[in-house]
C-alpha positions, 0 to 999 in steps of 0.5 A: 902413978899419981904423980906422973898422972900429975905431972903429965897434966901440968906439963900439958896445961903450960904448953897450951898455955904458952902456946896461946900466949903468942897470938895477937888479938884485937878486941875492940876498936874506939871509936867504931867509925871515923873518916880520913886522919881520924885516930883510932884506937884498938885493944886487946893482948900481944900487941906490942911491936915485937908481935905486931909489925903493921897494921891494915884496913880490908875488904877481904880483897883490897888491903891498905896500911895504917899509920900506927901512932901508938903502939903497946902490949895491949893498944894501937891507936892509927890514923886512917889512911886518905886512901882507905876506901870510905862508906863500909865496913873494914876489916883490921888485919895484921902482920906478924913480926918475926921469921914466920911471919902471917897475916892474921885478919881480926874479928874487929870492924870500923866504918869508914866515913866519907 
């Protein structure tokens, strides 16, 4: 009885953790501000292009691509874009890779400069 008391909670603990394995996640961002061509760098975990398959800058309304230069499991580093909006704060976003792809808006901020 023990056992399988057990083995139930073992079982469940490696679902909850492979489950959790998958979800890109941004931290944070170096520099926190930058203008038009600057590069910045963002970190945290499931990074890597076979999870992440673009990245964007938001307002929640208007979203615009990043040239991603650098990409691995734990950073990207992207140019921003000419046509980022300047003088607020953007959101980063990202769009998943594979068949179910989503758009996951990440809790990670940069001002953009004019």
């Amino acid at each position: 009885m023990k056992l399988s008391f057990f083995s139930a909670l073992l079982f469940i603990a490696c679902v909850v953790s492979y489950a959790q394995e998958g979800i890109p996640r941004m931290v944070t961002v170096d520099p926190m501000s930058g203008k038009a061509g600057d590069v910045i760098a963002v970190t945290g975990e499931n990074l890597q292009k076979d999870m992440v398959s673009r990245v964007f800058l938001t307002d929640g309304k208007n979203d615009t691509p990043v040239e991603v230069t650098e990409q691995t499991a734990t950073t990207i580093k992207f140019k921003i874009p000419d046509k980022a909006p300047s003088g607020g704060r953007l959101a980063l976003m990202i769009l998943t890779s594979g068949k179910d792809a989503k758009y996951i808006e990440q809790p990670v901020k940069v001002m953009i400069e004019q």
